[in-house]
C-alpha positions as CSV (number, residue, x, y, z in Angstrom):
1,X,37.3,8.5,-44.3
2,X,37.7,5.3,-41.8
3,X,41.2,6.6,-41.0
4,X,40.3,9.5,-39.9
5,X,37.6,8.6,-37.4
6,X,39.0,7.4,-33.7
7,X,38.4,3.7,-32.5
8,X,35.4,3.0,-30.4
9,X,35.5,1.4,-27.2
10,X,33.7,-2.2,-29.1
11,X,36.8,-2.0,-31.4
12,X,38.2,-4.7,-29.8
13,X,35.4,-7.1,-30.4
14,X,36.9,-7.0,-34.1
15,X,40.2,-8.1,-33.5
16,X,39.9,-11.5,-34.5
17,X,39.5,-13.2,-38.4
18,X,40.4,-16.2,-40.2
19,X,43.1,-17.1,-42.7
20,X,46.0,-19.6,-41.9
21,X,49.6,-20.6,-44.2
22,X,50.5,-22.9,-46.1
23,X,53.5,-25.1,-47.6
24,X,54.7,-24.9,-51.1
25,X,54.9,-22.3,-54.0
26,X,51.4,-23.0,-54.9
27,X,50.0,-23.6,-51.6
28,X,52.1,-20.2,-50.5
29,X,49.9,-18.5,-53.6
30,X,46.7,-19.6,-52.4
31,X,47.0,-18.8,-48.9
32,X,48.7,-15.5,-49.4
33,X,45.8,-14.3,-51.1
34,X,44.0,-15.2,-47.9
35,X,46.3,-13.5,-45.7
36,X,45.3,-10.2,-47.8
37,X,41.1,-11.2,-48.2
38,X,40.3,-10.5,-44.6
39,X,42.2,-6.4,-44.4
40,X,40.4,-4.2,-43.0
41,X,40.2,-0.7,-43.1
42,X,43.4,0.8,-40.9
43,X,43.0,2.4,-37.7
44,X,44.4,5.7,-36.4
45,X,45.8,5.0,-32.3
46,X,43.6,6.9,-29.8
47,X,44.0,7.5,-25.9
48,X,41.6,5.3,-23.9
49,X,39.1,8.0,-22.9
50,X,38.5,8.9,-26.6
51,X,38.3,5.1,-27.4
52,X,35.2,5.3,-24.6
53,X,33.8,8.3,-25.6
54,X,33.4,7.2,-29.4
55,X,31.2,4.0,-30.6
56,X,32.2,1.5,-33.6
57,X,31.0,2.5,-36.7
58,X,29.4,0.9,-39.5
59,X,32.6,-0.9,-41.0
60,X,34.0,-2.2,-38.0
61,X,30.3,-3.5,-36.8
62,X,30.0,-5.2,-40.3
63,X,33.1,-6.7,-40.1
64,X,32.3,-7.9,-36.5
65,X,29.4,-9.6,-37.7
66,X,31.2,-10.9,-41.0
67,X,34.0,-12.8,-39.2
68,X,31.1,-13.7,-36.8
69,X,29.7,-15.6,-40.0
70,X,26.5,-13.0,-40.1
71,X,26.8,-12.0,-43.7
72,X,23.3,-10.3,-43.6
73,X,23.9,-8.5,-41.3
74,X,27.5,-7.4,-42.5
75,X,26.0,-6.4,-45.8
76,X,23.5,-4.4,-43.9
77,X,26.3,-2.3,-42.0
78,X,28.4,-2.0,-44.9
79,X,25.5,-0.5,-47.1
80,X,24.7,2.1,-44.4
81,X,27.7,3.3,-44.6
82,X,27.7,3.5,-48.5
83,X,24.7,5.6,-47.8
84,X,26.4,8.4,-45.7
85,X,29.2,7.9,-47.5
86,X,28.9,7.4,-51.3
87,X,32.5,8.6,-52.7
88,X,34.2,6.3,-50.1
89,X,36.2,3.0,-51.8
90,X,35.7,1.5,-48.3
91,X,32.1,1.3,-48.5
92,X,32.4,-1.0,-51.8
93,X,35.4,-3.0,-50.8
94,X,33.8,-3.8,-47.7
95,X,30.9,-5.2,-48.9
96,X,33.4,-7.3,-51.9
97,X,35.0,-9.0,-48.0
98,X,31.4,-10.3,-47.2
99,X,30.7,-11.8,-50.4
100,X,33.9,-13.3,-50.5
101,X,34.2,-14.4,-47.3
102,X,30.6,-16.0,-47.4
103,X,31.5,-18.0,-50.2
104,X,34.7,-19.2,-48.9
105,X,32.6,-20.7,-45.3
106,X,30.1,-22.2,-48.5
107,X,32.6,-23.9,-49.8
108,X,34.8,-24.6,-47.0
109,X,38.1,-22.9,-47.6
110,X,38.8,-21.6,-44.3
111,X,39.2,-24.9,-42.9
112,X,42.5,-24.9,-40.6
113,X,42.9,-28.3,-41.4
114,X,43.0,-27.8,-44.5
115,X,45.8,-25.6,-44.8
116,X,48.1,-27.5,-42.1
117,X,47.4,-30.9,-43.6
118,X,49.6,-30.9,-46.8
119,X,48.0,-33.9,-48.2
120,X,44.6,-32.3,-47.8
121,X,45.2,-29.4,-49.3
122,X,47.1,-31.3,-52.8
123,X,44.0,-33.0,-53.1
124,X,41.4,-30.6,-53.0
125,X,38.9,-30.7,-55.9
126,X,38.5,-27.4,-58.0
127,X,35.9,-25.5,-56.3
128,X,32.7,-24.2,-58.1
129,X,31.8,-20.4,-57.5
130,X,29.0,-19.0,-56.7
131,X,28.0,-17.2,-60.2
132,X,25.6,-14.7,-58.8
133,X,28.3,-14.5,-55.9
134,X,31.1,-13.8,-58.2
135,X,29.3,-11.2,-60.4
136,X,28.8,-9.2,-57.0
137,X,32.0,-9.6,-56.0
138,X,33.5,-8.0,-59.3
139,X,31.4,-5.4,-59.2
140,X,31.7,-4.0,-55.6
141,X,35.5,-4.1,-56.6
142,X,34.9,-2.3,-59.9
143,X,33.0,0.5,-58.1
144,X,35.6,0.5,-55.6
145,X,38.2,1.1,-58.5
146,X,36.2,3.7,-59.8
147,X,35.9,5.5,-56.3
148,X,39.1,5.3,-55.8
149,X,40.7,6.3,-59.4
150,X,38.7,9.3,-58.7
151,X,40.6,10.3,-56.0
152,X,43.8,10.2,-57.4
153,X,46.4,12.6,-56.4
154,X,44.7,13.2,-52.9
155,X,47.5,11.3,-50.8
156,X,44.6,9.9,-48.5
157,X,45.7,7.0,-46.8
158,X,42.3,5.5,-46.7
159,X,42.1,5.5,-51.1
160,X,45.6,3.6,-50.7
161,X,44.7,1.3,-48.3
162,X,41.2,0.5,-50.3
163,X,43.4,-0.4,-53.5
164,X,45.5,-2.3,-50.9
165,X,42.7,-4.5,-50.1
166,X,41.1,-4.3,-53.3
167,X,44.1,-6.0,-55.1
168,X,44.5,-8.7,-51.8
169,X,40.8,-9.7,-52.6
170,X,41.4,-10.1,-56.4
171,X,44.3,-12.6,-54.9
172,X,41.7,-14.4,-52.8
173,X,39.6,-15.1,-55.4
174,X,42.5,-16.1,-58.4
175,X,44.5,-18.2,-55.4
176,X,41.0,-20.1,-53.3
177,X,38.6,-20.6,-55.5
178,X,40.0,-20.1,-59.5
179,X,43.4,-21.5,-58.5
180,X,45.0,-19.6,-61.0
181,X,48.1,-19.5,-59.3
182,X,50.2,-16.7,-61.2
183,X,47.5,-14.4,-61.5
184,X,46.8,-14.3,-57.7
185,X,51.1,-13.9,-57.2
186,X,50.8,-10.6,-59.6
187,X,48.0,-8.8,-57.4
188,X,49.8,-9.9,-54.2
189,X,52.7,-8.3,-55.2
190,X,51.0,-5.2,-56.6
191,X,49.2,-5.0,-52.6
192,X,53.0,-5.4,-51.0
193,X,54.3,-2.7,-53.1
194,X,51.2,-0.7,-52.3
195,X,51.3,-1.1,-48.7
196,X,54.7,-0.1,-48.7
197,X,54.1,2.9,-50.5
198,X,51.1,3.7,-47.3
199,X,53.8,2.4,-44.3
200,X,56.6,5.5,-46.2
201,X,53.4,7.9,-45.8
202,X,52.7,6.6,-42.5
203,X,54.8,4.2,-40.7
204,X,51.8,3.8,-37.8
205,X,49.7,2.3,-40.4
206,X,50.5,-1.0,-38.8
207,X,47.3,-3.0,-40.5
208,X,49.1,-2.6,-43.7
209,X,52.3,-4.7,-42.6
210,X,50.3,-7.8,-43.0
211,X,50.8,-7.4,-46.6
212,X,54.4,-6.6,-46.6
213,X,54.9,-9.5,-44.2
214,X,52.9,-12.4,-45.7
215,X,54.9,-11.9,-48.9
216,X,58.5,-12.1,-47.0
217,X,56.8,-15.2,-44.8
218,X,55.3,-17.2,-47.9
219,X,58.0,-16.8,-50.2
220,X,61.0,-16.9,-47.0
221,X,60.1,-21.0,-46.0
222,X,60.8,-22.0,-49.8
223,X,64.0,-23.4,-50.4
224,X,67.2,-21.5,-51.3
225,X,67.0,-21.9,-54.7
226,X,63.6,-21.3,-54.8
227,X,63.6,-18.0,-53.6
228,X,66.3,-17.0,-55.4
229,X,63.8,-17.3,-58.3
230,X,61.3,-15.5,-56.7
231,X,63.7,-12.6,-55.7
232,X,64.1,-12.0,-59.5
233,X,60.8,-11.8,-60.2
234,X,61.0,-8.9,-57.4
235,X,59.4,-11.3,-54.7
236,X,60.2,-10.3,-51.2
237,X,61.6,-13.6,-49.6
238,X,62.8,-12.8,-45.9
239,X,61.3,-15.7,-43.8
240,X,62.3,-14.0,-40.2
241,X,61.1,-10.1,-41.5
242,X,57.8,-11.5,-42.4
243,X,57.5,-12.9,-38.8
244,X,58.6,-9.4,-37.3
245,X,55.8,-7.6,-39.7
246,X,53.4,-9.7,-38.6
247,X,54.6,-8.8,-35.1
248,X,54.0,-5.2,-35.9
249,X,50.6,-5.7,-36.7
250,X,49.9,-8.0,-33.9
251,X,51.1,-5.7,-31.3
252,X,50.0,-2.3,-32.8
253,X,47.3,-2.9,-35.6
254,X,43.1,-2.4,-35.3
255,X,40.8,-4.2,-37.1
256,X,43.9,-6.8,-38.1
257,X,45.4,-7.0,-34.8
258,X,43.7,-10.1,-34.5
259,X,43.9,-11.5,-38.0
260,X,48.1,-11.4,-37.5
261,X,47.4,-13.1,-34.4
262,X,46.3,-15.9,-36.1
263,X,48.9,-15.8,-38.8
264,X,51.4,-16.1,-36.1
265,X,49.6,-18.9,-34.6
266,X,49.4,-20.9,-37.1
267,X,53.0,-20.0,-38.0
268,X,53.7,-21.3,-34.5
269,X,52.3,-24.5,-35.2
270,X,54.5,-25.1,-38.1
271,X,57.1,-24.3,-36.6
272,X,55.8,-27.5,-33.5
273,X,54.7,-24.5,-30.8
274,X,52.2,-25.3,-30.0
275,X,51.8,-23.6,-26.9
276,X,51.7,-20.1,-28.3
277,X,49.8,-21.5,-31.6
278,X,47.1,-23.1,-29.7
279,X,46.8,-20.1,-27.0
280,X,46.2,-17.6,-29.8
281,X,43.6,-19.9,-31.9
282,X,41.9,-20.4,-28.1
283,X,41.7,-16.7,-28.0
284,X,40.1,-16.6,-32.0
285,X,37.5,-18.9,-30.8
286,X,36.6,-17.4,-27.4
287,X,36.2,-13.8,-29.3
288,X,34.1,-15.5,-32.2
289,X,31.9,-18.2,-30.9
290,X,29.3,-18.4,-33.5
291,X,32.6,-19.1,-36.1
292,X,33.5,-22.7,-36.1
293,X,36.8,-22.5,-37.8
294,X,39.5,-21.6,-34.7
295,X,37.9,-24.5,-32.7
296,X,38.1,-27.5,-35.9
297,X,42.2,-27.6,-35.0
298,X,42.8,-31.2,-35.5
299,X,45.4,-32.7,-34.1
300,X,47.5,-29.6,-33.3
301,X,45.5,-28.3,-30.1
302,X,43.6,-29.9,-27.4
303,X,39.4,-29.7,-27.8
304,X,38.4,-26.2,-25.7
């Protein structure tokens, strides 16, 4: 349904999320699964007139408002949209981002410094969930599942992509807030191997190299014998074709256009560029005032 319906001229108000990398295995796990709890349903390229002529709908105005920290009102879009459109996975998986993503600004896991100080991050405390929170969370994925088991054997893009994201916000949750490490690895590599069953069915999908590329990014900073490991366990470990997916998606995606931005800049600042890191996390926070989290960067970039 969202893939087949052409960008609206606001759609670039929603280019910008959160998420950020980390160092180490574990670390890698944790983060990865955040790499994947922001996706967003993909986007079909459309000529600037039809981008004027055609406003945002429902999911990209909740997810506007949800990386805007408005949760309310991101619920509020998302269940309009589960109103006019009941058998769409979307609708369900949309609304299992908000909850999520509210209860990672509760508890403070999108904290940049948190995931570029290593220290920091080692000695984080076990969080504790939300129960209400989780028991909504689980069940806007089950219904999801549900929705989109039903439409097995349609080849729609849009049912792929929803497991995609369904199976990247399972990570979230295993990796950020249960830290149960090798459960949140198996869903992220069940969402790599889905999104690269979508980018063989449609190689514009561009949104959906984020998954393929945190994987290879993650897993392609670990040492050599390290990923040799990994590569067994059918791990994709290419440090430099992570970077280049991510590049795909930052030049070409929709709604995660942005969120690969930040990947990259934060990816940059590892890598001590902080020129291009800081110019893309200035961008973040000029496109999302009301969201703290682009402008708490530490040492790494000058106060705005």
């Amino acid at each position: 349904m969202i893939l087949k319906l052409r960008r609206g001229a606001a759609c670039a108000v929603f280019r910008e999320c959160a998420g950020s990398f980390t160092k180490g295995w574990s670390r890698s796990l944790r983060c990865a699964g955040l790499a994947l709890s922001l996706l967003a349903p993909l986007g079909i390229a459309s000529s600037a007139a039809q981008a004027e002529a055609v406003p945002p709908n429902d999911i990209e105005l909740g997810f506007h408002s949800m990386y805007n920290l408005d949760f309310a009102k991101a619920h509020a879009y998302f269940s309009n949209w589960e109103q006019q459109h009941p058998t769409d996975p979307m609708g369900p998986v949309s609304q299992a981002t908000a909850y999520l993503f509210s209860e990672f600004n509760r508890l403070g896991v999108l904290e940049a410094e948190l995931f570029t100080d290593d220290s920091r991050f080692d000695a984080r405390q076990k969080l504790t969930p939300d129960p209400r929170v989780r028991e909504e969370f689980n069940g806007a994925l089950d219904q999801a599942d549900k929705l989109a088991e039903g439409a097995a054997g349609q080849n729609d893009n849009n049912f792929l992509f929803s497991q995609v994201m369904a199976l990247g916000l399972r990570s979230d949750y295993a990796a950020l807030i249960d830290k149960k490490d090798f459960a949140a690895m198996r869903y992220m590599k069940e969402a790599r191997e889905l999104a690269e069953k979508l980018l063989l069915q449609d190689p514009k999908a561009y949104d959906a190299y984020i998954a393929v590329g945190v994987e290879n990014y993650l897993s392609g900073i670990r040492p050599a014998p390290v990923r040799w490991l990994l590569q067994m366990g059918g791990v994709e470990t290419d440090k430099n074709k992570g970077i280049q997916e991510l590049q795909e998606a930052a030049a070409h995606g929709d709604l995660l256009k942005p969120y690969a931005k930040l990947l990259l800049a934060v990816a940059s600042l590892r890598d001590n560029n902080t020129v291009e890191g800081c110019g893309l996390l200035s961008q973040l926070a000029t496109s999302y005032p009301r969201n703290p989290l682009y402008r708490q960067n530490g040492a790494h970039c000058p106060a705005p």
